[in-house]
MARNU-726818 format. One line per 2 residues: number of its first residue (from 1); their letters; for each residue x negated, z negated, y of C-alpha. Coordinates in nm, 3 decimals, m for minus. Layout:
BEGIN
NUM	a	X Z Y ~ ...
END
This chain:
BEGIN
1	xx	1.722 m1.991 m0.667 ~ 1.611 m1.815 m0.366
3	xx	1.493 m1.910 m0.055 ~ 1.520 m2.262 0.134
5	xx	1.731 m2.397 m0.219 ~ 1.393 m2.290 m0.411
7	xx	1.192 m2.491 m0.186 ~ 1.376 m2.777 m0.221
9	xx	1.354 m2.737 m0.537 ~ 0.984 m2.664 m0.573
11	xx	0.957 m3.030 m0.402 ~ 1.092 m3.178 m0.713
13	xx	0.980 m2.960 m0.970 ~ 0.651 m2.799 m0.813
15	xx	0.562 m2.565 m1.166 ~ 0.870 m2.456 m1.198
17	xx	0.881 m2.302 m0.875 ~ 0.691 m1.937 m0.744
19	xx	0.667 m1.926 m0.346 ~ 0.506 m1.599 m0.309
21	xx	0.610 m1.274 m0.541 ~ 0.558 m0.944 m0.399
23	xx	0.146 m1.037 m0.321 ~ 0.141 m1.114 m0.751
25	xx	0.241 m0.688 m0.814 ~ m0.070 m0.506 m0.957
27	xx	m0.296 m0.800 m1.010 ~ m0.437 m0.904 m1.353
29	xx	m0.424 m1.249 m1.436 ~ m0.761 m1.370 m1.365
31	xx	m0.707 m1.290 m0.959 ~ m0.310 m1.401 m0.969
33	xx	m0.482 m1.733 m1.093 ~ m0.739 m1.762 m0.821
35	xx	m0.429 m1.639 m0.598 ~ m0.254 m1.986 m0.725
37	xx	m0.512 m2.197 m0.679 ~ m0.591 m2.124 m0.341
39	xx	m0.224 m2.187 m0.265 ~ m0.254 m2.503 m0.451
41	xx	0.011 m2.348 m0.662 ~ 0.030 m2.555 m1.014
43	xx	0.069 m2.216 m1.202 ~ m0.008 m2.141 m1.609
45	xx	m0.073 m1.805 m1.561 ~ m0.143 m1.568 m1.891
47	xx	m0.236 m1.197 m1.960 ~ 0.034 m0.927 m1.960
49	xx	0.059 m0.592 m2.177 ~ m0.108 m0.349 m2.223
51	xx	m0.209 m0.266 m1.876 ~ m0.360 m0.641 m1.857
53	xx	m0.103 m0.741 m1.546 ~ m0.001 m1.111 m1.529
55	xx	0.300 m1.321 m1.641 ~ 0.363 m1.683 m1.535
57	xx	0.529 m1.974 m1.710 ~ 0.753 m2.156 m1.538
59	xx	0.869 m2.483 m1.703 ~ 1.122 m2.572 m1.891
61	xx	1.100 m2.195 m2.038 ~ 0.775 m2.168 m2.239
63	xx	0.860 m1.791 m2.217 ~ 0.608 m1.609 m1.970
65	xx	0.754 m1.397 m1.704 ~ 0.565 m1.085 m1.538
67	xx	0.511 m1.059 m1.165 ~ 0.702 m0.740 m1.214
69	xx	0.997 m0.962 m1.411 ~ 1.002 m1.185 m1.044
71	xx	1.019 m0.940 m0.802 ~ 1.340 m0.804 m1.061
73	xx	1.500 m1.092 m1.015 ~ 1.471 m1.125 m0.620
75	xx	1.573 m0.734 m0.604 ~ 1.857 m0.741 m0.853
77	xx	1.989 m1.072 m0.657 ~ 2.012 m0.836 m0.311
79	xx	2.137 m0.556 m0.541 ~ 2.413 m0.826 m0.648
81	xx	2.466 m0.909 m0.249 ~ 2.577 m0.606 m0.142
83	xx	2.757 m0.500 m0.412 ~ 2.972 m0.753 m0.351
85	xx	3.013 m0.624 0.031 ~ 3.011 m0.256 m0.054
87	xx	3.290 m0.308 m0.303 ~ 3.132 m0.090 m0.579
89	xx	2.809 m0.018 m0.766 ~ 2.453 0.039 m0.583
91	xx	2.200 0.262 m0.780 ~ 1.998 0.334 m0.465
93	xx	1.715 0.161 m0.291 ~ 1.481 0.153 m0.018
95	xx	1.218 m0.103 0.019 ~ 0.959 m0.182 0.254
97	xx	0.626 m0.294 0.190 ~ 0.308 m0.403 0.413
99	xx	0.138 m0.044 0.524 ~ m0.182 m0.172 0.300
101	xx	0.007 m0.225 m0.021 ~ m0.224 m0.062 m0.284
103	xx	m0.101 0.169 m0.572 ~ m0.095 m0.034 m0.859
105	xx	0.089 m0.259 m0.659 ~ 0.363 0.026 m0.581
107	xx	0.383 0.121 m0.914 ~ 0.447 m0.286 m1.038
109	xx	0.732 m0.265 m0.751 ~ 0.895 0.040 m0.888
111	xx	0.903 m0.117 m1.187 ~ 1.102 m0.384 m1.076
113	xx	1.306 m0.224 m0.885 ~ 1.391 m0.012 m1.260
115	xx	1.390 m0.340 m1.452 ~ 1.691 m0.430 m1.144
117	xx	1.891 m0.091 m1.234 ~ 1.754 0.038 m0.886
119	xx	1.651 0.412 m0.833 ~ 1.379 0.323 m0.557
121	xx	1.421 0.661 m0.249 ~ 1.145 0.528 m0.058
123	xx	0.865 0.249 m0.037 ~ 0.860 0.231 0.377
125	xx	0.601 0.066 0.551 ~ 0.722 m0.239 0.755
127	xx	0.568 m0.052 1.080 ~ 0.754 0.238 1.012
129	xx	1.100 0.075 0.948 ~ 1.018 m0.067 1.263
131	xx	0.958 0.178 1.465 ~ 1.261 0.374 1.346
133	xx	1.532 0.107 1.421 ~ 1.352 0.094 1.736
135	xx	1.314 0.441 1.840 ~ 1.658 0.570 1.725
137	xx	1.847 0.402 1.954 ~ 1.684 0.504 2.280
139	xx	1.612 0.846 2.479 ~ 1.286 0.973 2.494
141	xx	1.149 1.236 2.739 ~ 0.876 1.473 2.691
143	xx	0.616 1.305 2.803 ~ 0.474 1.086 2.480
145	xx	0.536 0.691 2.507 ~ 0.328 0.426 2.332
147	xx	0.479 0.131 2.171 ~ 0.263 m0.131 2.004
149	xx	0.437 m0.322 1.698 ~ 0.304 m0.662 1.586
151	xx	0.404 m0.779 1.275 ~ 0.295 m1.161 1.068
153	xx	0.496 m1.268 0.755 ~ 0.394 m1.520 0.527
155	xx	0.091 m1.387 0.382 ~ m0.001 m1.101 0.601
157	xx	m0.080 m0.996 0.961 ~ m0.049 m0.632 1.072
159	xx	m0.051 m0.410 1.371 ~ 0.063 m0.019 1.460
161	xx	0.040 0.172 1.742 ~ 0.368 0.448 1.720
163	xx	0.409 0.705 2.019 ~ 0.793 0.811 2.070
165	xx	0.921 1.176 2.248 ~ 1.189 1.373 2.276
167	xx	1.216 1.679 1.954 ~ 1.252 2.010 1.971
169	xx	1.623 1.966 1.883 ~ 1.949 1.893 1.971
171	xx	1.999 1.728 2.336 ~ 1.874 1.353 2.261
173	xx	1.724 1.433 1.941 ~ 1.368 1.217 1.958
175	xx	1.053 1.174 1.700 ~ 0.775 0.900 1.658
177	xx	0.460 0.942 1.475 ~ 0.201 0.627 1.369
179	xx	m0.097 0.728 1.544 ~ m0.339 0.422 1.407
181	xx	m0.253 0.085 1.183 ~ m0.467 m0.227 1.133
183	xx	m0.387 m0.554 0.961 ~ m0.552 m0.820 0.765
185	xx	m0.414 m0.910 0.440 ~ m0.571 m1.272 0.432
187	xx	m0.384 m1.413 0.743 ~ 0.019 m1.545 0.772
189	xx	0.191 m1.781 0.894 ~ 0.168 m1.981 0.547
191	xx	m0.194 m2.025 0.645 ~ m0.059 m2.288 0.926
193	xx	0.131 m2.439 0.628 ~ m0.177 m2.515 0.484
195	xx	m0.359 m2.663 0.774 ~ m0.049 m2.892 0.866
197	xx	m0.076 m3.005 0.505 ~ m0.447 m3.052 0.481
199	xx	m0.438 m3.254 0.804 ~ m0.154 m3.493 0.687
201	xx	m0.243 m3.515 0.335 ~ m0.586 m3.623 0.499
203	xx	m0.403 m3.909 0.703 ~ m0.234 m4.018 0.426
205	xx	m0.520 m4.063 0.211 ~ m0.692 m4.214 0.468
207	xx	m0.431 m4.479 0.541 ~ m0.343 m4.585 0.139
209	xx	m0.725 m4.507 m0.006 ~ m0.552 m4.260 m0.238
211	xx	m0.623 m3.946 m0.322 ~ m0.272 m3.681 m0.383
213	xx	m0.497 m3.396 m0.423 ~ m0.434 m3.365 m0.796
215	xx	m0.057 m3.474 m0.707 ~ 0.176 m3.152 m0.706
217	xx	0.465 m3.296 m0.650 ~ 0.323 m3.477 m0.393
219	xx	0.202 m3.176 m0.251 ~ 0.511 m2.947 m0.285
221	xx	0.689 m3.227 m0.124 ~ 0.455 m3.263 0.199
223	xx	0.429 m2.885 0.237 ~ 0.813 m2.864 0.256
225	xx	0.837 m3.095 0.521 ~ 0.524 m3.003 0.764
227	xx	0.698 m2.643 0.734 ~ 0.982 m2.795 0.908
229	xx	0.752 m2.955 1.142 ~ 0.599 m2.587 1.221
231	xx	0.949 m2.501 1.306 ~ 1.006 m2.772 1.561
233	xx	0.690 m2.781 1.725 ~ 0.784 m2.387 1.770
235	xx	1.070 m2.493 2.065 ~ 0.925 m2.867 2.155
237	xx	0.617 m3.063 2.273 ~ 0.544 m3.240 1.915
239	xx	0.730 m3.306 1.594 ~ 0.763 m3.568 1.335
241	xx	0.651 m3.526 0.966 ~ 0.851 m3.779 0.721
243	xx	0.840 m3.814 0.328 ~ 1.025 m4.073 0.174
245	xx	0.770 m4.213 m0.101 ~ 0.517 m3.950 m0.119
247	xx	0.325 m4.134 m0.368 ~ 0.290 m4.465 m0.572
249	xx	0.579 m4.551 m0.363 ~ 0.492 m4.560 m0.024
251	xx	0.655 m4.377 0.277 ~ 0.456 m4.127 0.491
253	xx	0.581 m4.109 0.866 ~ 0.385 m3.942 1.126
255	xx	0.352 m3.702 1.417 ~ 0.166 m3.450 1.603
257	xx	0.156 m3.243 1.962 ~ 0.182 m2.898 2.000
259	xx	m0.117 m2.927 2.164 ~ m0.309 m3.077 1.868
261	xx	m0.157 m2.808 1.639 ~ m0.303 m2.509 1.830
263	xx	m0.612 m2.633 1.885 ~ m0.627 m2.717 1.475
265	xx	m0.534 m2.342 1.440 ~ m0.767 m2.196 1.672
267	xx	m1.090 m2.449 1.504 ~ m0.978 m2.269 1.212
269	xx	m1.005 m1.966 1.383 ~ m0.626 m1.854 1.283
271	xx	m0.543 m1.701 1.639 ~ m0.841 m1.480 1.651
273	xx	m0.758 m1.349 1.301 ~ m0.428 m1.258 1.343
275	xx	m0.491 m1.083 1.664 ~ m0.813 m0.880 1.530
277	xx	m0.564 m0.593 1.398 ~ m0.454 m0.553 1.780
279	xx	m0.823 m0.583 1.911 ~ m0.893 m0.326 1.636
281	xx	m0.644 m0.093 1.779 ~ m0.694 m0.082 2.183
283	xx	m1.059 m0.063 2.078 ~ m1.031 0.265 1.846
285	xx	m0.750 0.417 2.106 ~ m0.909 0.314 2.418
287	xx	m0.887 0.686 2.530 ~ m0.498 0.712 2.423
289	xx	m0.380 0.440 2.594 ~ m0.427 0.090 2.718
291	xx	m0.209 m0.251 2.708 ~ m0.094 m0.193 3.079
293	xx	0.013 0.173 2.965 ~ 0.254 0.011 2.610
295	xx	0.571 0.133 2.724 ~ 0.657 m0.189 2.453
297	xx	0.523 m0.433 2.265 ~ 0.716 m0.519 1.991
299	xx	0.693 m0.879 1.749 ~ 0.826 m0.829 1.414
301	xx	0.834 m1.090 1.121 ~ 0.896 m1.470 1.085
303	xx	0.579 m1.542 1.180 ~ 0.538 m1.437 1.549
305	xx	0.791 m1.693 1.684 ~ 0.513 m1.975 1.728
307	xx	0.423 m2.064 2.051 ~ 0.044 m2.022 1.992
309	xx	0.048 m1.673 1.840 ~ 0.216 m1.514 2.119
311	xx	m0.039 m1.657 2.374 ~ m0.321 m1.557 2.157
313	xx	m0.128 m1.159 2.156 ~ m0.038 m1.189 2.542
315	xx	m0.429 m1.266 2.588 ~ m0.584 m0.986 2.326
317	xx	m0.326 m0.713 2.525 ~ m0.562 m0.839 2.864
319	xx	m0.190 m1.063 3.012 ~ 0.010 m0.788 2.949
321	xx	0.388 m0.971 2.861 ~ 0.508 m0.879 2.536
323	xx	0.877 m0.777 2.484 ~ 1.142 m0.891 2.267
325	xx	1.412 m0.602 2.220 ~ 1.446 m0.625 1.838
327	xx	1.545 m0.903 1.599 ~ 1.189 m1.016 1.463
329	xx	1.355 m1.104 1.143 ~ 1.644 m0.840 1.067
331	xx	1.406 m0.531 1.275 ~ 1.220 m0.382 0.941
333	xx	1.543 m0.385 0.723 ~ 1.763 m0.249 1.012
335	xx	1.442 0.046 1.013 ~ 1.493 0.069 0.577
337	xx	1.831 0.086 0.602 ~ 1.852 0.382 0.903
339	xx	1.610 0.543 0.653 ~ 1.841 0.518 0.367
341	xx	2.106 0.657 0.525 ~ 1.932 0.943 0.676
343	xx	1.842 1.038 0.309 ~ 2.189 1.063 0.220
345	xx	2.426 1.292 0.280 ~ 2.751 1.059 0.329
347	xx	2.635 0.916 0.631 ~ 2.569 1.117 1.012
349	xx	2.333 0.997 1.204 ~ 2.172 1.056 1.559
351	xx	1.906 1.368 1.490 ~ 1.581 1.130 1.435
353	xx	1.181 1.237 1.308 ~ 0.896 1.003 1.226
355	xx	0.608 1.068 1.077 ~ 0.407 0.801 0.886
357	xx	0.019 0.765 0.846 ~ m0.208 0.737 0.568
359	xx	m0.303 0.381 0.581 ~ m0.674 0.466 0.326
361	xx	m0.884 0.758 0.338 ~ m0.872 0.909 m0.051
363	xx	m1.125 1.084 m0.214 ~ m1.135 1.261 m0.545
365	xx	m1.396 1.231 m0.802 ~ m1.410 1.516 m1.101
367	xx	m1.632 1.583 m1.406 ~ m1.617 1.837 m1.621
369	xx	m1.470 1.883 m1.992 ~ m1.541 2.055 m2.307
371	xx	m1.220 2.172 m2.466 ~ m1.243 1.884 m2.710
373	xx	m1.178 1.683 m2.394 ~ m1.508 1.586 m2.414
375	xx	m1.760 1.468 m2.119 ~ m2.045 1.785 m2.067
377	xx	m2.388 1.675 m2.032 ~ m2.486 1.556 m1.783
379	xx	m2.217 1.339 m1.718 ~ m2.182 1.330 m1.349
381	xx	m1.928 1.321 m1.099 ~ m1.903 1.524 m0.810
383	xx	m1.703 1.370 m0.473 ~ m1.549 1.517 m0.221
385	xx	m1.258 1.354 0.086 ~ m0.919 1.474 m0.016
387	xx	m0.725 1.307 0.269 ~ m0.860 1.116 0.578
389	xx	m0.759 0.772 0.717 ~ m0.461 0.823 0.977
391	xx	m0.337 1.171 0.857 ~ 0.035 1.237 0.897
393	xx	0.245 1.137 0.622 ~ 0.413 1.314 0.404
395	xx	0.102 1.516 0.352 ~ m0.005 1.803 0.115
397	xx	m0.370 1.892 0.030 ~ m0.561 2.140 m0.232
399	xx	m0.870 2.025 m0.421 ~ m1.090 2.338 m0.477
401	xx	m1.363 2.344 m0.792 ~ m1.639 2.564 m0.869
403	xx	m1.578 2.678 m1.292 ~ m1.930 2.809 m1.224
405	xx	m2.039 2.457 m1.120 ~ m1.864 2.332 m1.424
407	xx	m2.063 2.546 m1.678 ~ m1.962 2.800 m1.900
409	xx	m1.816 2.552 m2.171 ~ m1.617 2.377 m1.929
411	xx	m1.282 2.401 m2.007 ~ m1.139 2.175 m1.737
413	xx	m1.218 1.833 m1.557 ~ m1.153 1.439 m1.572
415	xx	m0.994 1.364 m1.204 ~ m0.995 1.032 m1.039
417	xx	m0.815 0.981 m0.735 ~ m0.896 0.655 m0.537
419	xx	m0.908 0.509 m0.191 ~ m1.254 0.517 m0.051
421	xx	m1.416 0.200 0.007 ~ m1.567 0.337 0.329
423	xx	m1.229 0.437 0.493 ~ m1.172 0.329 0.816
425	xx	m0.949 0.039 0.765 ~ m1.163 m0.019 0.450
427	xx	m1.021 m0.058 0.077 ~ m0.735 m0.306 m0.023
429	xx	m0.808 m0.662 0.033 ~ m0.742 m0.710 m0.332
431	xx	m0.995 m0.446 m0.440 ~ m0.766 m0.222 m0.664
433	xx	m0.907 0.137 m0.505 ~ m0.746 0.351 m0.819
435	xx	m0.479 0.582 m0.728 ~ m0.455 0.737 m1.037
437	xx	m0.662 0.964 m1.338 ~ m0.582 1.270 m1.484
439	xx	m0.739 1.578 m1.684 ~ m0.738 1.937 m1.582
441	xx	m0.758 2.188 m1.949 ~ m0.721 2.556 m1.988
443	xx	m0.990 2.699 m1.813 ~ m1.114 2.869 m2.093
445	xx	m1.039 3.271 m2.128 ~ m0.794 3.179 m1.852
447	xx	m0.775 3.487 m1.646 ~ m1.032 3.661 m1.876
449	xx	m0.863 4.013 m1.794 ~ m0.994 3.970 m1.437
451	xx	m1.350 3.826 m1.542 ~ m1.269 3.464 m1.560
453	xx	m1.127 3.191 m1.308 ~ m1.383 3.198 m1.005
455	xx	m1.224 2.878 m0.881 ~ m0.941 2.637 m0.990
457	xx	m0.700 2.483 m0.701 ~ m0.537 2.119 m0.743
459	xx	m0.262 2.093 m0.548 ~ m0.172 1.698 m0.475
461	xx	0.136 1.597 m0.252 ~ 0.193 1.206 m0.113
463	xx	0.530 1.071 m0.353 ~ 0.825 0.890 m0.224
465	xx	0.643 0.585 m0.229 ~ 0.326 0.671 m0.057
467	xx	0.108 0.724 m0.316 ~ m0.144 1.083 m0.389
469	xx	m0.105 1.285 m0.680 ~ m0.141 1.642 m0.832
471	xx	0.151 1.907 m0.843 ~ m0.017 2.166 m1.034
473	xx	m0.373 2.316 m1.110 ~ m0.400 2.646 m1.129
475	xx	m0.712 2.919 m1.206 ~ m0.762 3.122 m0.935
477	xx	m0.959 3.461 m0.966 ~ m0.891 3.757 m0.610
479	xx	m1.002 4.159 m0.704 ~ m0.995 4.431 m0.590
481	xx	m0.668 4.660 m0.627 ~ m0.703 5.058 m0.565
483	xx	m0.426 5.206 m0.422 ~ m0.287 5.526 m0.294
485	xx	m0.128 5.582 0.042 ~ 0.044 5.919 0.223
487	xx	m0.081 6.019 0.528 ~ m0.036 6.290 0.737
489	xx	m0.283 6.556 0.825 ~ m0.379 6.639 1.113
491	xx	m0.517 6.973 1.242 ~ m0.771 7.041 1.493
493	xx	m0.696 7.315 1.784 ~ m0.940 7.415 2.036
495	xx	m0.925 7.249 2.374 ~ m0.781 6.887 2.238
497	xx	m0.718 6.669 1.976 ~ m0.494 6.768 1.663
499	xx	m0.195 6.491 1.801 ~ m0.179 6.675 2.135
501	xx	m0.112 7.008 1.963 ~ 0.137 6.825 1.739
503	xx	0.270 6.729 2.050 ~ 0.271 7.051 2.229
505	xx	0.440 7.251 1.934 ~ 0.697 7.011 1.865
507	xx	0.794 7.042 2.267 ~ 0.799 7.429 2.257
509	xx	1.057 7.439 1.934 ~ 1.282 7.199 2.111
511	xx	1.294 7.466 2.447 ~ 1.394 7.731 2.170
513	xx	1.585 7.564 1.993 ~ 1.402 7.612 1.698
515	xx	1.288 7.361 1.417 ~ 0.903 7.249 1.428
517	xx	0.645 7.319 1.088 ~ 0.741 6.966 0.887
519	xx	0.442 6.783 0.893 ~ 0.159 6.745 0.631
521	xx	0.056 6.505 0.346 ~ m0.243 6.431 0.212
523	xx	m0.316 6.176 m0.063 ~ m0.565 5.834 0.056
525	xx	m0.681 5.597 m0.196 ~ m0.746 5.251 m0.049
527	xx	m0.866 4.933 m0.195 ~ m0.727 4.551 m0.118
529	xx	m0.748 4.200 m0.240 ~ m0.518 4.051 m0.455
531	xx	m0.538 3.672 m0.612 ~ m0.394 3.633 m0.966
533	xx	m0.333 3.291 m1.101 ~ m0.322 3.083 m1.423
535	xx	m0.130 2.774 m1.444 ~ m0.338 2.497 m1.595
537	xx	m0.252 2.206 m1.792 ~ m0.224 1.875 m1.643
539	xx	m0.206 1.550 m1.773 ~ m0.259 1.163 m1.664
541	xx	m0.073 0.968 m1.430 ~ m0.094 0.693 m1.106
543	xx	m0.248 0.364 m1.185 ~ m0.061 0.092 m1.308
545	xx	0.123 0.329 m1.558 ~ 0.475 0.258 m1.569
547	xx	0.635 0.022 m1.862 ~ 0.885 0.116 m2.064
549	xx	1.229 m0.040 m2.081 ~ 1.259 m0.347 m2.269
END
């Protein structure tokens, strides 16, 4: 069951019953359980494999299921959907994903999406799929045009600032690029869940003397219907809350204003949370633009239809009105399914460019190996950037390192990729900073002909679904080449330069008709540089190493 049919059903049957998937992927089982408990989430939640993921049970099967086995399900249900309206088989997939999404969390999706028979194209941030259905359909001059996209869903708040102009291209052929993104992982709309239920459940105690807190079906049944009363309150003054028998029998009826709802949300200090990304972002590109300059701005996700959260956004962008041209809930797939398309070559679409952004700084971390694979004393690591926070996206970059550093048994290097905790943005909220490992070997009588490698190159391209890693390694050594040139000799005469009595001769044959001396060679040896090159082994892979089929 999906959906509103598997919250009804989590009323009745609260641990049989996962609300939130996607935020499970690439988290080991001791922080999916504290991810549970502070949604109140009556969860038995177990190690995983090898690679120590985690697995819920979900009653009545005592079997435990992987985070990775969930999302599966959810993507092999939509893979079912439009089968059914596409009249045939679909193999391909693109899926969108909050900019922040870490890499072990990318890898646990693609393994879902492969567990669903799904060959995943692209993982898309949900700003870029955005900003794509949005731009494609409109003209663009020359002159660039900012457009600011909000964006809350259930369990996370994020902003992106995207500038749109015309391309170099065809007549009405445009481009966007991400120029900055912010969010906050911590904040959604779910959070207002939570306060609706902690403010009732506190009424209700109060009026029976009974505590429900250990009560999940009590719970699960209250947080069902104060999400309703969210929804209401979104187009009226106030809303009831009603629960037939909540607990020990007795009924729970009761209401509450607008009013009192916002200013419970903003004592909690929800409205100044989920605007901080968009604070964030005027501040760092006060010299780019400002909120009377947004050509748009642009609400995206479930989320942003309450009442309180747009006020809160229309006072962070200084009164500036905020625009509703897209469908808040249908904008980001409209954006992944433009992008799908474009990557095929059955479909023609209006000429189109984006460029994405890199949403962490990564650095790379190396240390150098004997060629037993072992670590050389002493065992240090040396650090250096390998791509910034807010480069373009797709982006390539080449890791240079010293062999003479290394030492003279050095036969290659242990290389960690991972984002850096002091990136601009700052790591992922759930801490997993590991991109991926892998070992550079060969270095060793590698280009021994021409002395030995004087430096090895790591070349490391972004994947299809966003993530850093190496192409090659290579051992790098430039000489010097001798070589021998003809050139023509030229002869003194008195009263000028040799080329002027070239000159002169050649004019007097052609008055008499008569052929000039052919012209004289003389052998130059020169010297340039060349660069030879040894291809290296390379072995590891991304974090969150990919399972193998069951």
């Amino acid at each position: 069951l999906l959906a509103d049919t598997a919250a009804a059903a989590a009323a009745r049957r609260p641990s049989s019953v996962i609300a939130r998937v996607r935020p499970l992927l690439g988290l080991n089982a001791s922080a999916v359980q504290a991810a549970a408990d502070a949604w109140l989430a009556p969860l038995s939640v177990v190690p995983f494999g090898a690679r120590a993921s985690a697995a819920v049970t979900l009653p009545p099967s005592p079997r435990p299921r992987s985070a990775e086995e969930l999302a599966a399900s959810i993507l092999h249900h939509a893979r079912t959907i439009a089968e059914a309206t596409a009249g045939g088989p679909i193999t391909d997939a693109v899926v969108t994903v909050p900019p922040s999404m870490p890499a072990t969390a990318r890898g646990a999706l693609l393994d879902a999406a492969a567990a669903a028979g799904l060959s995943v194209l692209a993982l898309v941030p949900t700003p870029t799929a955005a900003a794509l259905a949005y731009g494609i359909e409109r003209s663009w001059g020359k002159e660039k045009a900012f457009v600011l996209f909000f964006e809350q869903g259930s369990t996370h708040t994020s902003a992106a600032l995207a500038a749109f102009a015309a391309g170099g291209g065809p007549a009405g052929a445009g481009a966007f690029e991400i120029v900055d993104l912010a969010w906050d992982d911590a904040t959604g709309s779910d959070a207002l869940d939570g306060l609706l239920l902690a403010h009732f459940q506190k009424e209700f105690e109060a009026a029976t003397k009974t505590s429900i807190a250990a009560d999940h079906r009590a719970l699960a049944r209250l947080r069902a219907a104060v999400r309703r009363t969210k929804e209401i309150l979104s187009a009226n003054a106030d809303a009831p809350v009603s629960v037939e028998e909540l607990a020990g029998g007795v009924d729970f009826r009761s209401t509450i204003s607008r009013a009192e709802f916002e200013a419970m949300a903003a004592k909690a200090g929800f409205w100044a949370r989920s605007v901080a990304p968009v604070v964030a972002l005027l501040r760092d590109n006060a010299a780019v633009v400002k909120p009377s300059s947004l050509a748009a701005v642009e609400l995206v996700g479930g989320g942003t239809r309450v009442p309180g959260l747009q006020a809160a956004l229309t006072a962070a962008l200084g009164g500036r009105a905020l625009d509703r041209h897209m469908d808040a809930d249908e904008a980001v797939l409209h954006g992944a399914a433009l992008f799908g398309a474009n990557a095929s070559t059955a479909f023609r679409l209006k000429r189109f460019g984006g460029a994405d952004v890199a949403p962490f700084a990564v650095a790379l971390s190396h240390a150098p190996l004997d060629a037993a694979g072992g670590s050389l004393a002493p065992a240090t690591r040396s650090k250096q950037a390998l791509l910034p926070f807010g480069r373009a996206l797709p982006a390539r970059r080449i890791a240079k390192l010293s062999p003479k550093d290394a030492g003279a048994k050095a036969d290659g290097w242990a290389l960690t990729v991972s984002y850096d905790p002091a990136s601009k943005r700052g790591p992922p909220g759930d801490g997993a900073t590991l991109v991926g490992e892998w070992r550079v070997s060969g270095l060793l009588g590698a280009l021994a002909e021409r002395g030995g490698a004087q430096r090895v190159e790591v070349a490391f391209a972004t994947t299809p679904d966003g993530r850093l890693a190496p192409e090659r390694a290579d051992a790098v050594a430039e000489y010097e080449e001798e070589y021998e040139v003809q050139v023509p000799i030229v002869e003194e005469e008195k009263g000028g330069k040799g080329k002027k009595a070239d000159a002169k001769a050649a004019d007097a044959a052609a008055k008499n008709g008569t052929a000039a001396d052919p012209p004289k060679f003389k052998t130059e040896k020169r010297t340039r540089t060349r660069t030879a090159r040894h291809a290296l082994k390379l072995t590891g892979a991304l974090a969150w190493p990919r399972l193998a089929p069951a």
